[in-house]
Backbone as XML, in Angstrom:
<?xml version="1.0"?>
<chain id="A" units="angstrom">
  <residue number="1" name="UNK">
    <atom name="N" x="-103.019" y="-38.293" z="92.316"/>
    <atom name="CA" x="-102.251" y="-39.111" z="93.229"/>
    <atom name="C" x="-102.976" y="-40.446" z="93.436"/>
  </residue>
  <residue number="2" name="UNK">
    <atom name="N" x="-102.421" y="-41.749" z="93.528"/>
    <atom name="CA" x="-103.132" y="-42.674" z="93.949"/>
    <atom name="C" x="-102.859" y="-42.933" z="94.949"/>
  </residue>
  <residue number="3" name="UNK">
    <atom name="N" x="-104.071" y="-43.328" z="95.385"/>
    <atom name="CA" x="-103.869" y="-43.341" z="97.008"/>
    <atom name="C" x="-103.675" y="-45.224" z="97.314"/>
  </residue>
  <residue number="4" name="UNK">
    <atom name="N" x="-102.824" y="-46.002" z="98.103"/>
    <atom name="CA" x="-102.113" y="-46.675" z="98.320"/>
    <atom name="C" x="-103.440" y="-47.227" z="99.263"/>
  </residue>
  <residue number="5" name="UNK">
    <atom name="N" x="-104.194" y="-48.478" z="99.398"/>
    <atom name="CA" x="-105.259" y="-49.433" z="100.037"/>
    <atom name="C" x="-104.296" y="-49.913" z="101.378"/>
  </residue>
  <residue number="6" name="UNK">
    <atom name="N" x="-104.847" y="-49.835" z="102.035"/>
    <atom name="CA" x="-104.246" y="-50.093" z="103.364"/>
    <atom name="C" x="-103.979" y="-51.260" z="103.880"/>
  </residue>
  <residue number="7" name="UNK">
    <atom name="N" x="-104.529" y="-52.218" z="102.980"/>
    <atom name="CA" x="-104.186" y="-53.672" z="103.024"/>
    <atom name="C" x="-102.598" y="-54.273" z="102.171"/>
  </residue>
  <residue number="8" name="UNK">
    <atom name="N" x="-102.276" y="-52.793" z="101.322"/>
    <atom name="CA" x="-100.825" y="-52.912" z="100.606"/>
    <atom name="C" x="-99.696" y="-52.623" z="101.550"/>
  </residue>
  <residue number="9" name="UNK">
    <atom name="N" x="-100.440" y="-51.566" z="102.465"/>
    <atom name="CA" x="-99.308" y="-50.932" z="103.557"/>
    <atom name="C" x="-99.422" y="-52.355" z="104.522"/>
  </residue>
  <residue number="10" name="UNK">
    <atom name="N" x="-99.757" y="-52.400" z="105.005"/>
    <atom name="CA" x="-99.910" y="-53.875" z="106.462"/>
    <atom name="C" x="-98.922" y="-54.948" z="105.495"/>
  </residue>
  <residue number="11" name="UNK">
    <atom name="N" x="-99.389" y="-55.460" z="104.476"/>
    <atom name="CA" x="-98.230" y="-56.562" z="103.963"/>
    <atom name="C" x="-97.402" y="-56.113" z="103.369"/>
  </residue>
  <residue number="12" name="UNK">
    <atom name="N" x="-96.866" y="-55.187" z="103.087"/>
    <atom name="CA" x="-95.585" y="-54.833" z="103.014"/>
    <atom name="C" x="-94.779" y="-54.783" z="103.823"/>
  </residue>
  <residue number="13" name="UNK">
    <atom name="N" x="-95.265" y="-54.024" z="105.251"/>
    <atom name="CA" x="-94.910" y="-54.027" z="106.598"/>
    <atom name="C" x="-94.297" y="-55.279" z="106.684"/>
  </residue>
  <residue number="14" name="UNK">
    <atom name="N" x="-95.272" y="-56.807" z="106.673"/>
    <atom name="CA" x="-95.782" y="-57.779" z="107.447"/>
    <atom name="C" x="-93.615" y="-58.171" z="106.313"/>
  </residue>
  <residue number="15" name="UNK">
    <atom name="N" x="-94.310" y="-58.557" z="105.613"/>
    <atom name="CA" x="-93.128" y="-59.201" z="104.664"/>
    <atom name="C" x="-91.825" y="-58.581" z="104.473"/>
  </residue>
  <residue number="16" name="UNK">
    <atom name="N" x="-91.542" y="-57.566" z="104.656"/>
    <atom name="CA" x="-90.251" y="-56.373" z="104.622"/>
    <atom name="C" x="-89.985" y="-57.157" z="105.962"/>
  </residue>
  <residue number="17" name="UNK">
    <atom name="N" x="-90.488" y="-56.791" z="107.301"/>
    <atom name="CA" x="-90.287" y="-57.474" z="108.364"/>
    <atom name="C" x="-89.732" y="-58.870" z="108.783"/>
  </residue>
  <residue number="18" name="UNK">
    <atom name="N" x="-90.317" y="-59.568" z="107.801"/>
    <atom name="CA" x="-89.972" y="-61.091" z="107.700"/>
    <atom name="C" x="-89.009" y="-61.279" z="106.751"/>
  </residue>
  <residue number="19" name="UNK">
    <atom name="N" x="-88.596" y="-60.273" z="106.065"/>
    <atom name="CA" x="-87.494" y="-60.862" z="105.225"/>
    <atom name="C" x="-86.362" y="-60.153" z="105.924"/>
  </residue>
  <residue number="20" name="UNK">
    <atom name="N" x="-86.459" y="-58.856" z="106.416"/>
    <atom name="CA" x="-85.663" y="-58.460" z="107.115"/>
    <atom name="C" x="-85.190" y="-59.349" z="108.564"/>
  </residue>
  <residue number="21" name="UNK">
    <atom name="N" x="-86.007" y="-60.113" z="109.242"/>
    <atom name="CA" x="-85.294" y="-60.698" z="109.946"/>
    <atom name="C" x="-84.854" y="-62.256" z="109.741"/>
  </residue>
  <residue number="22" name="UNK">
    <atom name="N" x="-85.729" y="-62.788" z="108.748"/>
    <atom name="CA" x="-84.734" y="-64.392" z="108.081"/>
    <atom name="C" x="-84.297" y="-63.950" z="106.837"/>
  </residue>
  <residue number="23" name="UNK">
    <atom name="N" x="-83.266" y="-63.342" z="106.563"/>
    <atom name="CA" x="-82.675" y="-62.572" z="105.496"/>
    <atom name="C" x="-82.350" y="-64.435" z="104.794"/>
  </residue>
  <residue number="24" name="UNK">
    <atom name="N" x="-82.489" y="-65.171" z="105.163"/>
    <atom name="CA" x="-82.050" y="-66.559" z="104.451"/>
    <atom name="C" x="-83.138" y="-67.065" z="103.762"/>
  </residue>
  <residue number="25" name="UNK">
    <atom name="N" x="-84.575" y="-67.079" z="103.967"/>
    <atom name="CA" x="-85.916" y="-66.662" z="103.326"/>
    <atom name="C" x="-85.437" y="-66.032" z="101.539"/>
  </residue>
  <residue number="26" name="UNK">
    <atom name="N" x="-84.758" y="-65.373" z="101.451"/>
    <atom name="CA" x="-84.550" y="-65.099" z="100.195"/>
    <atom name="C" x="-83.764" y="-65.815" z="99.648"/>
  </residue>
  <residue number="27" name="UNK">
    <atom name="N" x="-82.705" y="-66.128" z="100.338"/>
    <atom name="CA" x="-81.650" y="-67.340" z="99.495"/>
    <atom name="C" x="-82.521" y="-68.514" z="98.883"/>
  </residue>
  <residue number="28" name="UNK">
    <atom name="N" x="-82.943" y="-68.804" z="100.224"/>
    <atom name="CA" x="-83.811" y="-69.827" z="99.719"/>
    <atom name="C" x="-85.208" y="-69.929" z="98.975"/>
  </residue>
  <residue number="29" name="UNK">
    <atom name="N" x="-85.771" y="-69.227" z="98.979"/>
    <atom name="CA" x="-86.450" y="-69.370" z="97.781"/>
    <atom name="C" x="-86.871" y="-68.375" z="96.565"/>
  </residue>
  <residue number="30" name="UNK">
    <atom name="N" x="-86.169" y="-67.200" z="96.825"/>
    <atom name="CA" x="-86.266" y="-66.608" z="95.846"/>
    <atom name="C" x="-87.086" y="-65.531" z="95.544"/>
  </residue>
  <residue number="31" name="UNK">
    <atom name="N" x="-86.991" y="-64.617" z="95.200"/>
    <atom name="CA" x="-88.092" y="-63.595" z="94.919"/>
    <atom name="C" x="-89.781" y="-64.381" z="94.694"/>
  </residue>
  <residue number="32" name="UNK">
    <atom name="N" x="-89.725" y="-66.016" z="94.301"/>
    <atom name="CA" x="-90.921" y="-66.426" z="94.207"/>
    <atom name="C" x="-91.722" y="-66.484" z="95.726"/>
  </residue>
  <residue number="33" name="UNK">
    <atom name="N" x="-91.140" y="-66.527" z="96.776"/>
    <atom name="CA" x="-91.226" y="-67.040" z="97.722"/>
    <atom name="C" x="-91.674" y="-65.608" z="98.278"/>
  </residue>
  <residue number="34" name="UNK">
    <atom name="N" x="-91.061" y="-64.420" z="98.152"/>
    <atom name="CA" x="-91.494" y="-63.353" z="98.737"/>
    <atom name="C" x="-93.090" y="-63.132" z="98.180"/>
  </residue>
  <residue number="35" name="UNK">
    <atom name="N" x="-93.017" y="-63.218" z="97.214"/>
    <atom name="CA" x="-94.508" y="-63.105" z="96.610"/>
    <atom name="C" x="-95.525" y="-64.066" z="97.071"/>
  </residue>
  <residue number="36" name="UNK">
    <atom name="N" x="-95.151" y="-65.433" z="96.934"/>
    <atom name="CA" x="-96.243" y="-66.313" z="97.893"/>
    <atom name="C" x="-96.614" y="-65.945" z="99.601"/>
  </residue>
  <residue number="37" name="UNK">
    <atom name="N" x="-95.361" y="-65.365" z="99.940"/>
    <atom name="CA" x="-95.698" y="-64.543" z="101.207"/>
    <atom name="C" x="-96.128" y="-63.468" z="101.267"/>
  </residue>
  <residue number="38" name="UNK">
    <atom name="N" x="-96.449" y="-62.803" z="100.448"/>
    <atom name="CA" x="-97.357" y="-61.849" z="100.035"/>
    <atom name="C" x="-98.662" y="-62.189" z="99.969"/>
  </residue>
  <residue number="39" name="UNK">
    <atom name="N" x="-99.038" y="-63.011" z="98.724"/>
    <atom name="CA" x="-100.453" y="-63.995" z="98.507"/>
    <atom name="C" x="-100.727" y="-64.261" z="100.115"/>
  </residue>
  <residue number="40" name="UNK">
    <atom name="N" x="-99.988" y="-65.397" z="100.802"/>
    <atom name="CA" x="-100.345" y="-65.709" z="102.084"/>
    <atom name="C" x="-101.310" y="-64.836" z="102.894"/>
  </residue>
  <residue number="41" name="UNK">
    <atom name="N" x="-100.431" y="-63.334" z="102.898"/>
    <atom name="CA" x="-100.879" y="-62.108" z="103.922"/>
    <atom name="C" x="-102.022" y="-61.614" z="103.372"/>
  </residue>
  <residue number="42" name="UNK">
    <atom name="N" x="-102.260" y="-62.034" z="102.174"/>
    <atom name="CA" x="-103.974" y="-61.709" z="101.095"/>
    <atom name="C" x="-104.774" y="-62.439" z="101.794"/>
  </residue>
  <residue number="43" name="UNK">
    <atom name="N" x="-104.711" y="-63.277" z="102.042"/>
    <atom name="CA" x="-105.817" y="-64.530" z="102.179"/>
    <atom name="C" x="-105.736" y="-64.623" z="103.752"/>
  </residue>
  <residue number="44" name="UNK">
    <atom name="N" x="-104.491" y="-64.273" z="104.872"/>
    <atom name="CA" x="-104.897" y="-64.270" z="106.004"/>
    <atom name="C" x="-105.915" y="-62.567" z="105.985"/>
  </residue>
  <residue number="45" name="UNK">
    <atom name="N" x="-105.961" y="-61.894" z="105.617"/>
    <atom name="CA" x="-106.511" y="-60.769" z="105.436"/>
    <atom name="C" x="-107.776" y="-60.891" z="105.133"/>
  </residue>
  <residue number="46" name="UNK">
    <atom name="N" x="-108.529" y="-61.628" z="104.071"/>
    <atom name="CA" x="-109.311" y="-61.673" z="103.337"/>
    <atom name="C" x="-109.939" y="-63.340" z="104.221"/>
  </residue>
  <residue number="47" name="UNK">
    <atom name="N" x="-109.798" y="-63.895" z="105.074"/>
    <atom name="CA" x="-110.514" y="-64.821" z="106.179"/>
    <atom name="C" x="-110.762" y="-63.871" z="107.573"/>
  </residue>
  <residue number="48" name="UNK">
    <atom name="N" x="-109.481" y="-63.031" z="107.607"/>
    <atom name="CA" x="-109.608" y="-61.890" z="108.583"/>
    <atom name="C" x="-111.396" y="-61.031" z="108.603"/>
  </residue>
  <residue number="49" name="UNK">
    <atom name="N" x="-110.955" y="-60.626" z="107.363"/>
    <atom name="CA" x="-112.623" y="-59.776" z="106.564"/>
    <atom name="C" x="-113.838" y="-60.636" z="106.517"/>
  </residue>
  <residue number="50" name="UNK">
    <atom name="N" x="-113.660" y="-61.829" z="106.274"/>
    <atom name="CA" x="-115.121" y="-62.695" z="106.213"/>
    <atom name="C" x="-115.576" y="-62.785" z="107.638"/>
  </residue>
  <residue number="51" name="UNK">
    <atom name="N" x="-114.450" y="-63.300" z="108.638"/>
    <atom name="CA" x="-115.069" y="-63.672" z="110.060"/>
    <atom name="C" x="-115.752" y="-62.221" z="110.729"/>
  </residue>
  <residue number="52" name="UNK">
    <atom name="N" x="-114.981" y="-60.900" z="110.475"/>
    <atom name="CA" x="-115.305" y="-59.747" z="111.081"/>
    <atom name="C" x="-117.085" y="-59.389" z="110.511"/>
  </residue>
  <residue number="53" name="UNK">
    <atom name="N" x="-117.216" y="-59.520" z="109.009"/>
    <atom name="CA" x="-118.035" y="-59.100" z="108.053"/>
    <atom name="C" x="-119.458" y="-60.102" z="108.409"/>
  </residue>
  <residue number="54" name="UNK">
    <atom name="N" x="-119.324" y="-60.789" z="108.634"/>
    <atom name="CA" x="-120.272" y="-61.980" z="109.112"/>
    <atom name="C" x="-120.573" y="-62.203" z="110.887"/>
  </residue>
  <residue number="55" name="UNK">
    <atom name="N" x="-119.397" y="-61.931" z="111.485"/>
    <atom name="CA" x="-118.902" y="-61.599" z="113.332"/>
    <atom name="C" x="-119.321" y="-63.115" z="113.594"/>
  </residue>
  <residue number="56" name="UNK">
    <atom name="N" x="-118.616" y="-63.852" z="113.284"/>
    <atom name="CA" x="-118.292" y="-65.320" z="113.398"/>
    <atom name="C" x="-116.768" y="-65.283" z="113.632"/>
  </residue>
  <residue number="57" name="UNK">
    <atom name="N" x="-115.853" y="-66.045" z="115.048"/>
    <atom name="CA" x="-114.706" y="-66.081" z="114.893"/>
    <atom name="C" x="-114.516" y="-66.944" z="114.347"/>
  </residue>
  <residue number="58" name="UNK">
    <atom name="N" x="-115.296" y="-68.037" z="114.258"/>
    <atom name="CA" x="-115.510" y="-69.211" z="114.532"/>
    <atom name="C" x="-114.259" y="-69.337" z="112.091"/>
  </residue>
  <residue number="59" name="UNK">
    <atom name="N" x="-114.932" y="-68.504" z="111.480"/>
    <atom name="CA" x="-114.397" y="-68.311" z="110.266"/>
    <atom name="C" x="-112.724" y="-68.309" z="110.300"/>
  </residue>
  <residue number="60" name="UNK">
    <atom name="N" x="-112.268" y="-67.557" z="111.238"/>
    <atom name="CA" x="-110.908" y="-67.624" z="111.208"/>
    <atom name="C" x="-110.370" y="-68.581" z="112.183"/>
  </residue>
  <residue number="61" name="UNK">
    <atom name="N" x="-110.841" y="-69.041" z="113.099"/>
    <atom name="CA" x="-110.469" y="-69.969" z="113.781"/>
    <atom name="C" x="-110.301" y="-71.515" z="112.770"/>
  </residue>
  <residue number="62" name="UNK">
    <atom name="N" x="-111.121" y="-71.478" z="112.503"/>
    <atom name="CA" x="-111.014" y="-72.821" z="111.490"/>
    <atom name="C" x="-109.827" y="-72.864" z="110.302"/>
  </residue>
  <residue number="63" name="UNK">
    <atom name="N" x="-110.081" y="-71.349" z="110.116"/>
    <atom name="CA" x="-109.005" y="-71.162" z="108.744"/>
    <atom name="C" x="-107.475" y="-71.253" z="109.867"/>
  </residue>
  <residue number="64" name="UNK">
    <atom name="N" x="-107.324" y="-71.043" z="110.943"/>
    <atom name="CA" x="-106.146" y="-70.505" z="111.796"/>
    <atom name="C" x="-105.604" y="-72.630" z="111.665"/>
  </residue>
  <residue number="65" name="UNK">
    <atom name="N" x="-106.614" y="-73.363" z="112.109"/>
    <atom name="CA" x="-105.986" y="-74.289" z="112.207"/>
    <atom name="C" x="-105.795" y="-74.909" z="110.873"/>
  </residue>
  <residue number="66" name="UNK">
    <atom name="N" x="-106.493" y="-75.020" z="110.178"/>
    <atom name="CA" x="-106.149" y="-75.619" z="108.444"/>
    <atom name="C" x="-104.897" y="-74.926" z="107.886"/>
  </residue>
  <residue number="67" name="UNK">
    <atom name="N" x="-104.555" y="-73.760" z="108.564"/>
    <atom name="CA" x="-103.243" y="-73.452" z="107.630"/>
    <atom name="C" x="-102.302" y="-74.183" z="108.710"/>
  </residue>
  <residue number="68" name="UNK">
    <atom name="N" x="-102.382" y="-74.189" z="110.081"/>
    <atom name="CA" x="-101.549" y="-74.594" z="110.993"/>
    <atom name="C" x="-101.239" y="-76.410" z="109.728"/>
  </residue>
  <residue number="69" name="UNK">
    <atom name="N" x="-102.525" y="-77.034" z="110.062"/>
    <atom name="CA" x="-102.112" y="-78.481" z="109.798"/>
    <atom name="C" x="-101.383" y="-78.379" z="107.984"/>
  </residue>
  <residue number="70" name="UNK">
    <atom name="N" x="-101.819" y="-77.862" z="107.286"/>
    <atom name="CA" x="-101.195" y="-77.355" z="105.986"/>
    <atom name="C" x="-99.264" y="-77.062" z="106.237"/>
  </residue>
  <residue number="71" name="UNK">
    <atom name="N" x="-99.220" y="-76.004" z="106.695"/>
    <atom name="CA" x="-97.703" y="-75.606" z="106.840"/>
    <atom name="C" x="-97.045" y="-76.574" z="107.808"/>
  </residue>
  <residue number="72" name="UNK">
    <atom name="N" x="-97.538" y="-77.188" z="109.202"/>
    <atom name="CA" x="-96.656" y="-78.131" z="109.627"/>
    <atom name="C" x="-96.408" y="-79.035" z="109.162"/>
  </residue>
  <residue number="73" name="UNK">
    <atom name="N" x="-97.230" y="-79.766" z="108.318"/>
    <atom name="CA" x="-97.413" y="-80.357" z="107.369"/>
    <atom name="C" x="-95.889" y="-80.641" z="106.241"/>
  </residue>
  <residue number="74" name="UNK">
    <atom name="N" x="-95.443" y="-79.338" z="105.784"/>
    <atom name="CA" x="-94.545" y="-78.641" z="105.337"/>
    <atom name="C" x="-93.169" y="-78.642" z="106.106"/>
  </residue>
  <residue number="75" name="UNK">
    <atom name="N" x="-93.191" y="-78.375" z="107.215"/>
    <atom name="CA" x="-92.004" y="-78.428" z="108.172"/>
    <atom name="C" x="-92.058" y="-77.517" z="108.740"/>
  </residue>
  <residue number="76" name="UNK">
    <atom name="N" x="-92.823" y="-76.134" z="108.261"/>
    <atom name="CA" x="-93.171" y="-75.088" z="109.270"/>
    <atom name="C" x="-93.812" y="-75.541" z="110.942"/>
  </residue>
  <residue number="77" name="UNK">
    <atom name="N" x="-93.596" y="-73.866" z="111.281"/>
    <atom name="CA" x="-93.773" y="-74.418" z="112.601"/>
    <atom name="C" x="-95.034" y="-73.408" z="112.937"/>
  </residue>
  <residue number="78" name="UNK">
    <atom name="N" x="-95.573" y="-73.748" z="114.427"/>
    <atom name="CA" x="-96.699" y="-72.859" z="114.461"/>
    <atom name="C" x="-96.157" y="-71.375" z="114.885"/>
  </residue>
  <residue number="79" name="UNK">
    <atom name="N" x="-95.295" y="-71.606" z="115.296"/>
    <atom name="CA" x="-94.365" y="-70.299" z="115.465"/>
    <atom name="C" x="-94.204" y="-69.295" z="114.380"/>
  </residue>
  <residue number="80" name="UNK">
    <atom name="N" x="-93.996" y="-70.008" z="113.097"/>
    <atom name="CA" x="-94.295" y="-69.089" z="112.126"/>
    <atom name="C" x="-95.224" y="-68.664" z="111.951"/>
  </residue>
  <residue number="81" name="UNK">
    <atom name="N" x="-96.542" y="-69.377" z="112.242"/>
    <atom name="CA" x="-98.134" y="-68.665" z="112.117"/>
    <atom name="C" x="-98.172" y="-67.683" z="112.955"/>
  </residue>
  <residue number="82" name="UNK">
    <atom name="N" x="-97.660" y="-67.380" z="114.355"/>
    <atom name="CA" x="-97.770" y="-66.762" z="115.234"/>
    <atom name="C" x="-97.185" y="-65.555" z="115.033"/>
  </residue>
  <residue number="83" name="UNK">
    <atom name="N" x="-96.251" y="-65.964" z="114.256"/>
    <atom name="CA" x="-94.992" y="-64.276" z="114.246"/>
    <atom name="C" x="-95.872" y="-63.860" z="113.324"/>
  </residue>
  <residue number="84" name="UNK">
    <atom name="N" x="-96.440" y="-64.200" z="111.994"/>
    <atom name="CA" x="-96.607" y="-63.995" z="111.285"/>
    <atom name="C" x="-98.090" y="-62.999" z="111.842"/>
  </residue>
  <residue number="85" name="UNK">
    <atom name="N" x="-98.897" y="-63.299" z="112.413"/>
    <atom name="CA" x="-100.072" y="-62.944" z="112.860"/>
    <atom name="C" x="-99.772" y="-61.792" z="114.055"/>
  </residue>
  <residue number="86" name="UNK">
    <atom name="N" x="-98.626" y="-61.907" z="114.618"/>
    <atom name="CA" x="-97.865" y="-61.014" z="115.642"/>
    <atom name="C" x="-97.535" y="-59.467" z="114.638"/>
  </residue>
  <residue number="87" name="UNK">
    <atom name="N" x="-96.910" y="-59.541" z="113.727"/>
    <atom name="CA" x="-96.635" y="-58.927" z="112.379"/>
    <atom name="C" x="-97.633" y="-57.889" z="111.508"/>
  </residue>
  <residue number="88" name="UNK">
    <atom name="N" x="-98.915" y="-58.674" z="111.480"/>
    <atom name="CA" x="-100.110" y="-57.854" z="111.023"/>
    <atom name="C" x="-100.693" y="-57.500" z="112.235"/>
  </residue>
  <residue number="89" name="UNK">
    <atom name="N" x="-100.810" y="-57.780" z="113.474"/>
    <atom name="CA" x="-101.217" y="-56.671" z="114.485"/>
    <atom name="C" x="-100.044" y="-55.429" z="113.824"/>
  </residue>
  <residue number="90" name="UNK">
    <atom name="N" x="-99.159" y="-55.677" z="114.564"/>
    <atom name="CA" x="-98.089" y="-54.281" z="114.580"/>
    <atom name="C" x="-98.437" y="-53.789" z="113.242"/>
  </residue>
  <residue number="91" name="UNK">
    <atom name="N" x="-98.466" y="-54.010" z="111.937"/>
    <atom name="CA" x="-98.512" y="-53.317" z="110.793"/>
    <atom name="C" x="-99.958" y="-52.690" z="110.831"/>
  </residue>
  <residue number="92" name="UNK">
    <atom name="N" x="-101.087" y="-53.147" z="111.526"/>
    <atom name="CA" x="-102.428" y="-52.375" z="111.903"/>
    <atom name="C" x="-102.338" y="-51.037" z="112.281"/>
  </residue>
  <residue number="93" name="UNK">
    <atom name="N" x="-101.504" y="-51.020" z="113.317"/>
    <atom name="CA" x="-100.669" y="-49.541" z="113.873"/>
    <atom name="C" x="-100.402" y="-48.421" z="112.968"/>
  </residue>
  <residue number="94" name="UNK">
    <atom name="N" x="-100.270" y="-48.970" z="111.396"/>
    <atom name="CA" x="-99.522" y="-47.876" z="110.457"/>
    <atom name="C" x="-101.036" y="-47.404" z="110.064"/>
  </residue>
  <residue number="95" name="UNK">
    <atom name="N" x="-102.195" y="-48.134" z="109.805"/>
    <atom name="CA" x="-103.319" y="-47.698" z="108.901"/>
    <atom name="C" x="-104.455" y="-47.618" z="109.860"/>
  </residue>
  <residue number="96" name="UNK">
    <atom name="N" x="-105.670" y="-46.754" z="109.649"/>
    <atom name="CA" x="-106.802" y="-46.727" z="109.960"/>
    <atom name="C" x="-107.663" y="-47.567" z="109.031"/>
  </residue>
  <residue number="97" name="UNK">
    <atom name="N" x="-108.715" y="-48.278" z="109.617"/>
    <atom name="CA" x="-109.886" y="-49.027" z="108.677"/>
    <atom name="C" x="-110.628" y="-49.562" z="110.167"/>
  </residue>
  <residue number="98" name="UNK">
    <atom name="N" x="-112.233" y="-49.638" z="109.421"/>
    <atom name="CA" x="-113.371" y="-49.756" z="110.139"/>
    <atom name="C" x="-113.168" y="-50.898" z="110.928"/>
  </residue>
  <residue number="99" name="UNK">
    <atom name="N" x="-112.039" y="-52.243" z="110.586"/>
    <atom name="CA" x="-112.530" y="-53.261" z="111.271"/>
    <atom name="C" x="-110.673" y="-53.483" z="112.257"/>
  </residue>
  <residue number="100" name="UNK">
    <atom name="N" x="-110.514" y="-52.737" z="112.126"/>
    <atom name="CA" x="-109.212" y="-52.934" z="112.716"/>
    <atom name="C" x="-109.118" y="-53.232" z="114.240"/>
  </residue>
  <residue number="101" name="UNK">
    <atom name="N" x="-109.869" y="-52.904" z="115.339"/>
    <atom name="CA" x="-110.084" y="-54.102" z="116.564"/>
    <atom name="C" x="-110.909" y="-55.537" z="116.398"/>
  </residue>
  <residue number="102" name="UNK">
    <atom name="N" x="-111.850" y="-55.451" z="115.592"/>
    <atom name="CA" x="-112.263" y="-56.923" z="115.197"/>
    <atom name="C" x="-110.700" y="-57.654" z="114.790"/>
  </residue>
  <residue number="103" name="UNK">
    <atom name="N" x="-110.734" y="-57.420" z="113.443"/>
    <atom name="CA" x="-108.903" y="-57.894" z="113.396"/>
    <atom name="C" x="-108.189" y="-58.437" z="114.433"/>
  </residue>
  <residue number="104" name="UNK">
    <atom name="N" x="-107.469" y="-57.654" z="115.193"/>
    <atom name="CA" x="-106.658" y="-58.115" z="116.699"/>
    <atom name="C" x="-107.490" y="-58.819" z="116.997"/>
  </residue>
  <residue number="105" name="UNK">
    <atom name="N" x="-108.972" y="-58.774" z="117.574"/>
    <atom name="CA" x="-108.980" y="-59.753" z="118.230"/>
    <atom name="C" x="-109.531" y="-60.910" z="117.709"/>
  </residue>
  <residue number="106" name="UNK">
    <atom name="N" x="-109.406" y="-60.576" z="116.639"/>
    <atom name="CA" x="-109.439" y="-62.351" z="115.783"/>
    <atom name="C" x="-108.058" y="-63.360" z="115.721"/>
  </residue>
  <residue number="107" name="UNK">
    <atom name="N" x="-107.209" y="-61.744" z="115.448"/>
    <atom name="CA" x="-105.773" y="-62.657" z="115.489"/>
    <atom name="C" x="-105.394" y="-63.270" z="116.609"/>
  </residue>
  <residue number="108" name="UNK">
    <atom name="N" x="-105.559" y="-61.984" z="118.034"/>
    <atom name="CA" x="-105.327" y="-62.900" z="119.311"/>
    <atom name="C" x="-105.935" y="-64.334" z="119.976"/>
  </residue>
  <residue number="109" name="UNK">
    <atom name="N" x="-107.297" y="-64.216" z="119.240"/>
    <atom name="CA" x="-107.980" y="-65.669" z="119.737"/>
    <atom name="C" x="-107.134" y="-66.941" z="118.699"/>
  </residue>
  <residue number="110" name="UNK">
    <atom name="N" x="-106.971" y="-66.744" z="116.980"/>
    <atom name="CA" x="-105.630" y="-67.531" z="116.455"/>
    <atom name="C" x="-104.642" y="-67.815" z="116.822"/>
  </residue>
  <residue number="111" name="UNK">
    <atom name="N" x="-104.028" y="-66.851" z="118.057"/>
    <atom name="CA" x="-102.464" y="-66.934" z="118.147"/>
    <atom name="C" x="-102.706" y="-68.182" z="119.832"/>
  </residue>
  <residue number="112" name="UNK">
    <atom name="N" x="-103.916" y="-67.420" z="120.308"/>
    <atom name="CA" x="-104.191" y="-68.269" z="121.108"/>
    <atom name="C" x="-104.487" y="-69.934" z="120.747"/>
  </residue>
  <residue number="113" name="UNK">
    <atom name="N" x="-105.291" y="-70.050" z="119.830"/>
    <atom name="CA" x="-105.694" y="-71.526" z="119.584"/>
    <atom name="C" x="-104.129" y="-72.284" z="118.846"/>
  </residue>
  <residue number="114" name="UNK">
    <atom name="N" x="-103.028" y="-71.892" z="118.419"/>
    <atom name="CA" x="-102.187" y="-71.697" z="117.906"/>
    <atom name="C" x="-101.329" y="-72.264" z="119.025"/>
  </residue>
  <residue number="115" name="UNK">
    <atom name="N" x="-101.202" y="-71.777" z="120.286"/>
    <atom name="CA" x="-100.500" y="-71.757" z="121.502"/>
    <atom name="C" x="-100.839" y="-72.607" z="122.356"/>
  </residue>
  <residue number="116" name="UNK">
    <atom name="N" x="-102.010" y="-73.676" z="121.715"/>
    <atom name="CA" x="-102.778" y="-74.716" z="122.423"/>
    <atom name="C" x="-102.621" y="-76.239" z="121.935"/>
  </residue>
</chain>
C-alpha cells in the first residue's frame, strides 16, 4: 500500500476547497491554474517548514508579505492570501505531523500581518 504524505492530503483539501467554491477559477484558467495552485500550497508549506525548523517567524512573515506585494501586484487581493491560509489551518485537522501547532501559529501571525 502506499501510504499518501500528509502534505498531499492538506493541498488537496486546500484546492478542492477553492475550486469548489470559485467554480469560475477553472473557466478561467484552466486545469493549468489548478496546478499552479497546487505548486503555490508547496511552497506556502515548505516556508511554513523552514520558519518552524529553524523557530524564526520572522521566515514566514517576510515570505507572507512578498507574496502579498507579488499577487496584489497581480490584482489579487489579500483576502485571497487569507482564505487561502484560513484553508490549510482547516485541512491540518485531517492529518497528524510533528509541527502542526507551529504551523497555525505561523499562519495566524500571516493572516494577522495580512489584516494590517
Amino acid at each position: 500500500m502506499i501510504k499518501t504524505h500528509w502534505r498531499d492530503i492538506v493541498i488537496e483539501h486546500v484546492v478542492q476547497g477553492i475550486y469548489d467554491t470559485y467554480p469560475e477559477l477553472l473557466e478561467r484558467y484552466g486545469e493549468t491554474g489548478r496546478i499552479r495552485c497546487e505548486e503555490d500550497n508547496h511552497h506556502h508549506l515548505d516556508h511554513l517548514e523552514s520558519a518552524a525548523t529553524i523557530q524564526d517567524e520572522q521566515v514566514f512573515l517576510h515570505y507572507t508579505e512578498w507574496l502579498s506585494s507579488l499577487l496584489t501586484a497581480r490584482g489579487m487581493k489579500n483576502e485571497h492570501i487569507i482564505d487561502n491560509f484560513e484553508r490549510l489551518k482547516h485541512g491540518f485537522k485531517l492529518v497528524d505531523f510533528a509541527e502542526k501547532e507551529a504551523f497555525i501559529m505561523l499562519l495566524d501571525k500571516g493572516i494577522a500581518r495580512l489584516q494590517n
